[in-house]
C-alpha positions as CSV (number, residue, x, y, z in Angstrom):
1,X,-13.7,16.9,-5.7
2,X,-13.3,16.4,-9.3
3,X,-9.7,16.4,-9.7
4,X,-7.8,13.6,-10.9
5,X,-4.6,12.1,-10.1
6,X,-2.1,10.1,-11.8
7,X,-1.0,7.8,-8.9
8,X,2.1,5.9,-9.2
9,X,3.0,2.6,-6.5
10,X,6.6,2.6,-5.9
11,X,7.2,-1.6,-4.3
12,X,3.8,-2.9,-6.4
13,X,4.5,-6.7,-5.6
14,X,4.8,-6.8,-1.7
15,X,1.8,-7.1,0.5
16,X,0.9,-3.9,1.1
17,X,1.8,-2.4,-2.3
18,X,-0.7,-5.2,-3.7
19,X,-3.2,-3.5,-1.0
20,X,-2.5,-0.5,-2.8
21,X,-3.7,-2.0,-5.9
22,X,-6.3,-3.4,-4.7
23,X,-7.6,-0.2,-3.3
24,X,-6.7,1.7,-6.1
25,X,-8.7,-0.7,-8.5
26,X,-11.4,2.1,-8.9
27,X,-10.7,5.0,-6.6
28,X,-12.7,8.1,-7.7
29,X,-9.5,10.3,-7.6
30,X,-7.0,8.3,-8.2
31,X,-5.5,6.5,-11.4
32,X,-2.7,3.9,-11.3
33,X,-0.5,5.0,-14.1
34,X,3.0,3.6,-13.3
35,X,4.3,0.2,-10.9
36,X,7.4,0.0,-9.3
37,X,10.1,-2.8,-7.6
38,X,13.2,-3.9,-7.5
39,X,15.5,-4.7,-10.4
40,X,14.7,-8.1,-10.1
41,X,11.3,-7.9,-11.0
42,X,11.3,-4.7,-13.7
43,X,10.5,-5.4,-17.5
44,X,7.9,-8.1,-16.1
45,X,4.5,-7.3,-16.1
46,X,2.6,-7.0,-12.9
47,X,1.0,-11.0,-13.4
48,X,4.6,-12.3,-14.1
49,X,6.3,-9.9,-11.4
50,X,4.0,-11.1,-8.5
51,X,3.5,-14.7,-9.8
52,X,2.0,-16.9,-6.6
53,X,2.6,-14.4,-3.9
54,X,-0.2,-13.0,-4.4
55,X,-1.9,-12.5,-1.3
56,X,-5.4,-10.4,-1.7
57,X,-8.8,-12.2,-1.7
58,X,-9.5,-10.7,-4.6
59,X,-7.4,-11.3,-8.3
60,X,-5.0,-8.8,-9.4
61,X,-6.9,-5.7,-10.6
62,X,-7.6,-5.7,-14.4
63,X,-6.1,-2.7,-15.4
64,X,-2.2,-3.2,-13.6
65,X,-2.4,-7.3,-14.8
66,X,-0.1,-6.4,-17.9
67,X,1.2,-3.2,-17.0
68,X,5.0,-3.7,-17.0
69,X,7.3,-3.0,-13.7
70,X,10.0,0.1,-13.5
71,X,12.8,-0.6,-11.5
72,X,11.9,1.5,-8.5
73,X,15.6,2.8,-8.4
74,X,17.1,3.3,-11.3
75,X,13.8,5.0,-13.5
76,X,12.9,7.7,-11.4
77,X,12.8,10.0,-13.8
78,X,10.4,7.6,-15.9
79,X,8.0,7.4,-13.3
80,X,7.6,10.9,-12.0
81,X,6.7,11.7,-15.5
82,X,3.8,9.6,-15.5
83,X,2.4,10.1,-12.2
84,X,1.1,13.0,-10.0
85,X,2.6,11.8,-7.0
86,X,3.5,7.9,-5.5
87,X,2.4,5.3,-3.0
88,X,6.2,3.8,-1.4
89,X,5.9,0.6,0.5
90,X,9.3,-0.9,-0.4
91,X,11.7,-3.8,1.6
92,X,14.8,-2.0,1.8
93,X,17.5,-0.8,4.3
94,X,15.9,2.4,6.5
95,X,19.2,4.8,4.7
96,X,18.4,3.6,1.4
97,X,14.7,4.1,1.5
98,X,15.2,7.4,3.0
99,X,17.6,8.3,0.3
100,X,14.6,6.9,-2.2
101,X,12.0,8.8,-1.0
102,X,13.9,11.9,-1.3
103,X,15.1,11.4,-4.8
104,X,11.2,10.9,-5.9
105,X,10.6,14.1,-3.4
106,X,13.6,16.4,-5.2
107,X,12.1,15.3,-8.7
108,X,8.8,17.3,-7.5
109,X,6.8,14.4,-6.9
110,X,4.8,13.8,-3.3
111,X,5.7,10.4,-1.6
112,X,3.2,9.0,0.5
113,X,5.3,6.6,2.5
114,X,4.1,3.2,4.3
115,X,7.8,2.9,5.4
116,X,9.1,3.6,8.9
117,X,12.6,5.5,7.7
118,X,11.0,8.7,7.5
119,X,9.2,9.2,10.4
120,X,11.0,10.7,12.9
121,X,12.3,13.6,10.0
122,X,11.3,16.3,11.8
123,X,9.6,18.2,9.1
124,X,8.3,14.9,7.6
125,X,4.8,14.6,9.1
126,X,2.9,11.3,10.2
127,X,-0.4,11.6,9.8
128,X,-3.7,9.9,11.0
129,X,-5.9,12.0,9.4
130,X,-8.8,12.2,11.7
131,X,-6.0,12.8,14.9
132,X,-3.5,15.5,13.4
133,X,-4.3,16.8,10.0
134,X,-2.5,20.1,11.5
135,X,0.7,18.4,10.8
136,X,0.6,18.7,7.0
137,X,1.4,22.7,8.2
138,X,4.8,21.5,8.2
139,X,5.2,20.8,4.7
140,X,6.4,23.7,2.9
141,X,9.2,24.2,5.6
142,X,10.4,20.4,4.4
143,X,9.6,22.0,0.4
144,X,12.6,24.4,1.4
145,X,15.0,22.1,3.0
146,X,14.6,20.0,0.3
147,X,14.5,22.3,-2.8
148,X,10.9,21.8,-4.3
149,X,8.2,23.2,-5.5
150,X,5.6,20.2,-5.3
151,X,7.7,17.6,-4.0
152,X,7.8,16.3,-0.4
153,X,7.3,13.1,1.1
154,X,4.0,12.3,4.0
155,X,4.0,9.1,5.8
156,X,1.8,7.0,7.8
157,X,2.1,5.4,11.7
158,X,2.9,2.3,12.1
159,X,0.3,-0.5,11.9
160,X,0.4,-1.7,15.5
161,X,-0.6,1.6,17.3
162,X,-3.4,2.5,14.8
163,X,-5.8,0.0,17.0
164,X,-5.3,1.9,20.9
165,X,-3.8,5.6,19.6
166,X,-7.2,6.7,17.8
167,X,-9.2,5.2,21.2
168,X,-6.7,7.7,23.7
169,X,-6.7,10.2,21.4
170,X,-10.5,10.9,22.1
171,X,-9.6,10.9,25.6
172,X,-6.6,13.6,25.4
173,X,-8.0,16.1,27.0
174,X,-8.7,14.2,29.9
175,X,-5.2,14.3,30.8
176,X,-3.9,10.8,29.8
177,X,-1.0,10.2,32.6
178,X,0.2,6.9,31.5
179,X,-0.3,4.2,29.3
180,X,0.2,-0.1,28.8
181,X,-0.6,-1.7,25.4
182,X,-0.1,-5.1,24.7
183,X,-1.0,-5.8,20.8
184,X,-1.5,-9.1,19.2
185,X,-0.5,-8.8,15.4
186,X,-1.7,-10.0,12.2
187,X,1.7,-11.9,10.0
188,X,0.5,-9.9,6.9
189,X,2.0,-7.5,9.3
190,X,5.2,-9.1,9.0
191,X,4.4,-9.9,4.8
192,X,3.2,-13.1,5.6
193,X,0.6,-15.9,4.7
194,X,-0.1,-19.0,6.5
195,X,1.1,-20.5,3.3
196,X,5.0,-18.9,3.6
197,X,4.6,-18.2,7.6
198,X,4.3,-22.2,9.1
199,X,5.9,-21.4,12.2
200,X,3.1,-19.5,13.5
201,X,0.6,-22.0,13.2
202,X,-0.9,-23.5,16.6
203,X,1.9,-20.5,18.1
204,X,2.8,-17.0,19.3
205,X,6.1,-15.4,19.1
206,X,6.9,-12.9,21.4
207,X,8.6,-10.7,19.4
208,X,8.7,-8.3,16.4
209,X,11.5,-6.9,15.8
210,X,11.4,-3.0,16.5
211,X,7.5,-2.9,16.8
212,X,7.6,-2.7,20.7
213,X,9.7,0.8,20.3
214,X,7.2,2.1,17.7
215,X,4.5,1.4,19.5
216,X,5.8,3.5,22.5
217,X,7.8,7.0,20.6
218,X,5.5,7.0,17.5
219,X,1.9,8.6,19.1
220,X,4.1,11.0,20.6
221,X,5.3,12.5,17.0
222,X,1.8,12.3,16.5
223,X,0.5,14.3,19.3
224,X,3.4,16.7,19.1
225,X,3.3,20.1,17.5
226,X,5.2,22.3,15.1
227,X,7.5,24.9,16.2
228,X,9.3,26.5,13.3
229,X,10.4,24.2,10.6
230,X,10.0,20.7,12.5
231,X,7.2,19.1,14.5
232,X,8.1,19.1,18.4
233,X,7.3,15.8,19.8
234,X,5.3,15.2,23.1
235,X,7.0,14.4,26.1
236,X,4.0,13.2,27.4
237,X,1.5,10.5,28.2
238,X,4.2,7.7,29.5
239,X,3.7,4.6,26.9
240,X,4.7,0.8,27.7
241,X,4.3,-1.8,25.0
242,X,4.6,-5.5,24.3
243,X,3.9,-6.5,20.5
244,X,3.4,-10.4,19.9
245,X,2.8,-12.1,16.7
246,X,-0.1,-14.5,16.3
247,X,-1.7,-17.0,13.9
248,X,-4.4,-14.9,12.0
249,X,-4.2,-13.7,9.1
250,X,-5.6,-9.3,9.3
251,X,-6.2,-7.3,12.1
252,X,-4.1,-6.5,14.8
253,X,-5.8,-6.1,18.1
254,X,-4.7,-4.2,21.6
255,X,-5.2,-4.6,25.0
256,X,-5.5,-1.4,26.9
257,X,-4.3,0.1,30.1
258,X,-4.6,4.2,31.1
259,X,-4.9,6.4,33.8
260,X,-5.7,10.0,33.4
261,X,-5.2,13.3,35.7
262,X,-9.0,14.1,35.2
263,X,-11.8,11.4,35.5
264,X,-15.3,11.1,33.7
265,X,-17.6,7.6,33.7
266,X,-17.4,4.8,31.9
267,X,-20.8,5.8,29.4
268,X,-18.9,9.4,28.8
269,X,-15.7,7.8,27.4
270,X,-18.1,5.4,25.4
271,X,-19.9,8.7,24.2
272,X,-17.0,10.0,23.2
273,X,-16.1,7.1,21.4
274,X,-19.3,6.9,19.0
275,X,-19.3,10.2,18.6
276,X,-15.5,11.2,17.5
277,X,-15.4,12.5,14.2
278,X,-12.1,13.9,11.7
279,X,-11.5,16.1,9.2
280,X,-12.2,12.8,6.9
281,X,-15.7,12.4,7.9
282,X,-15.8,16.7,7.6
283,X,-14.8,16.5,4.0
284,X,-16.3,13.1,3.3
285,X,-13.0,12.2,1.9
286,X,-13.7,8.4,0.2
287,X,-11.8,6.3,2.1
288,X,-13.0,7.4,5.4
289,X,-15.2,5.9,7.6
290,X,-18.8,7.4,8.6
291,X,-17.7,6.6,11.9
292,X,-14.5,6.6,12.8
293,X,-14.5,4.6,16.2
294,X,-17.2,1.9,17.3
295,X,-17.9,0.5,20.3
296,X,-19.2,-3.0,21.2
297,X,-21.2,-3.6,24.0
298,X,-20.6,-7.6,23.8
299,X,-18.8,-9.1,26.3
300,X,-16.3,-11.2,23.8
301,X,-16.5,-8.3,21.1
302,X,-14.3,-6.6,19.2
303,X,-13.5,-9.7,17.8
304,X,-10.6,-10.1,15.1
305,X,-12.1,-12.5,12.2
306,X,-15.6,-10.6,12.7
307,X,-15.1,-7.1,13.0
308,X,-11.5,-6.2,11.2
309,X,-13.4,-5.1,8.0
310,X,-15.5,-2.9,10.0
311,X,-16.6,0.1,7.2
312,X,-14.3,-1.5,4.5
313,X,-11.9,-2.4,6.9
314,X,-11.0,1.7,8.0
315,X,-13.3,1.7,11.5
316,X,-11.3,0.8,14.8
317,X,-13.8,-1.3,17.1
318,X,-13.4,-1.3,20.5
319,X,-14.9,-2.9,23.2
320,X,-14.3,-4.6,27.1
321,X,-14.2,-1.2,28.8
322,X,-14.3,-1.4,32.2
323,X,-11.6,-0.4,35.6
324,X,-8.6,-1.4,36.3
325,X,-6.4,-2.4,39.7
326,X,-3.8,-0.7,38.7
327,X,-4.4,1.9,36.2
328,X,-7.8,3.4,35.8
329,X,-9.6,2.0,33.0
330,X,-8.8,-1.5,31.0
331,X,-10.6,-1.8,27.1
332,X,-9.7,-3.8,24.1
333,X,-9.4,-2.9,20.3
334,X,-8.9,-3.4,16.9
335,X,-7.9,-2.1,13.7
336,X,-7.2,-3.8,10.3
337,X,-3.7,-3.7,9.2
338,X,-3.2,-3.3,5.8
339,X,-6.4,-1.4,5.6
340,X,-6.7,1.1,7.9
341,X,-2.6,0.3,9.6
342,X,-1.1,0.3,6.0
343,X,-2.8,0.9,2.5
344,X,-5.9,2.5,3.3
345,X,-4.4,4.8,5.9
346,X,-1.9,6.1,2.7
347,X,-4.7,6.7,0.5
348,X,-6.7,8.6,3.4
349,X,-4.0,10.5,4.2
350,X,-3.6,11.3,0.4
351,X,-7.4,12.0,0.7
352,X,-6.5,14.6,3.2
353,X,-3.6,16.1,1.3
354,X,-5.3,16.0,-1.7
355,X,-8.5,18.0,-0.4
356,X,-6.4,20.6,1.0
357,X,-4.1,21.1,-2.0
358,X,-1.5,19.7,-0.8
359,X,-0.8,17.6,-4.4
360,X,-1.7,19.8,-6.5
């Protein structure tokens, strides 16, 4: 695809919207042309605006270093003149940011949201592009509630379930009855280094607020289905979760419980694993992985500091299959979660839209 896009990131100075950055650094479709926060950090330029909370491994990207902030609220206008569409990964109240994404929607620019607030709109879809690419179907009925042409705002699951939801998903058809995950997350989940997050060091807290919720009503949006102008949710496989916090840094890892009505060995799920492929991988979109979902046959593997960068951090590693006492099979995985949970699942789902026309 030779098209290019003028890309704007609406909450540039957080952790994932530096992600964003980061990733957008020299995308093949994608130009930044426009950086966005609060009012306390517009007029500055990107350097000044983000000062020492800077949190990627690599510096702030060249070409956004002296490029000066909008304030993400009041020059709306300003920005949706300068971009295609925007990135919005903002620290606000869920109303406001709903009322946010809509105004940048209603001025006929496409939001690609990392933010919760809009994901159980019912003609707002949330998409993991290799699971339910269908979903952006529901778009132009959310183009007419709203009142656009081009506008209309996409988001992206939440971090947590992005590990164990692409693993079930290639197991669907089996019939998936009921569900346990218990995840172990990453603090840059929660914004955080080891630097501004002491707390958590030699410790595990037991809670994040919200997550455990997510975790359990958000892969049902996903595997749900549109009916008219909304997308019906899925009343089914039962999900349990428990979401703990826990000193590293990326990656936030599942452990994995599920029974199904029909049964297959243990080397056919593992198949099915290596084999699972997307529309991504179809359309060889550029963030996507060659393969989406890899299995290790080590005993202690996936493991979070070597494997969460798996295929430039967008893989999900799995790994540990084996029964369970209780429920019928018992596996492990991984994903990264500002890569593939956050940032990079935006960009591949702008990939997506992108390919299919979505933006233009």
């Amino acid at each position: 695809m030779k098209k290019q896009y003028r890309v704007g990131i609406i909450g540039a100075t957080g952790m994932v919207g530096q992600r964003f950055a980061t990733l957008l650094e020299n995308h093949p479709w994608f130009h930044v042309t426009a950086l966005a926060a609060s009012s306390r950090s517009a007029g500055k330029t990107y350097t000044e605006a983000v000062g020492k909370r800077w949190a990627m491994a690599t510096d702030i990207p060249d070409s956004m270093k002296d490029m000066v902030l909008f304030d993400a609220e009041k020059d709306v206008e300003k920005i949706t003149s300068l971009v295609d569409f925007v990135f919005c990964a903002v620290d606000m109240k869920k109303d406001e940011i709903r009322k946010l994404e809509e105004t940048y929607a209603k001025a006929e620019c496409p939001v690609m949201s990392n933010n919760s607030a809009h994901r159980f709109t019912p003609d707002v879809p949330m998409i993991i592009p290799e699971i339910n690419p269908e979903h952006a179907e529901i778009i132009p009925a959310q183009r007419k509630r709203l009142g656009t042409k081009r506008g209309f705002v996409a988001v992206k699951s939440n971090c947590s379930l992005q590990s164990y939801v692409p693993a079930l998903n290639a197991l669907k058809d089996l019939g998936i009855t009921k569900a346990l995950a218990c995840t172990y997350q990453a603090i840059s989940g929660a914004g955080k280094t080891f630097e501004t997050f002491p707390d958590i060091l030699d410790n595990v807290i037991p809670y994040i607020g919200g997550e455990e919720e997510k975790s359990e009503q958000e892969p049902l949006k996903i595997w749900g289905h549109i009916e008219g102008d909304q997308i019906v949710t899925a009343t089914t496989p039962s999900i349990t979760a428990q979401c703990l916090r826990v000193p590293v840094s990326d990656g936030h890892m599942a452990a994995v419980f599920a029974s199904f009505e029909k049964k297959i060995s243990l080397d056919e799920m593992i198949q099915r694993w290596e084999s699972y492929t997307g529309e991504p991988q179809k359309l060889n979109l550029p963030s996507a992985p060659k393969q989406f979902l890899h299995y290790f046959t080590e005993a202690d593997r996936p493991q979070t500091k070597l494997d969460r960068n798996l295929e430039n951090g967008m893989a999900v590693s799995v790994g540990r299959l084996r029964p369970d006492t209780q429920y019928d099979v018992k596996f492990v995985s991984l994903s990264h979660n500002t890569l593939r949970g956050a940032a990079g699942g935006a960009v591949l789902m702008a990939e997506l839209l992108a390919a299919k026309g979505y933006l233009d």
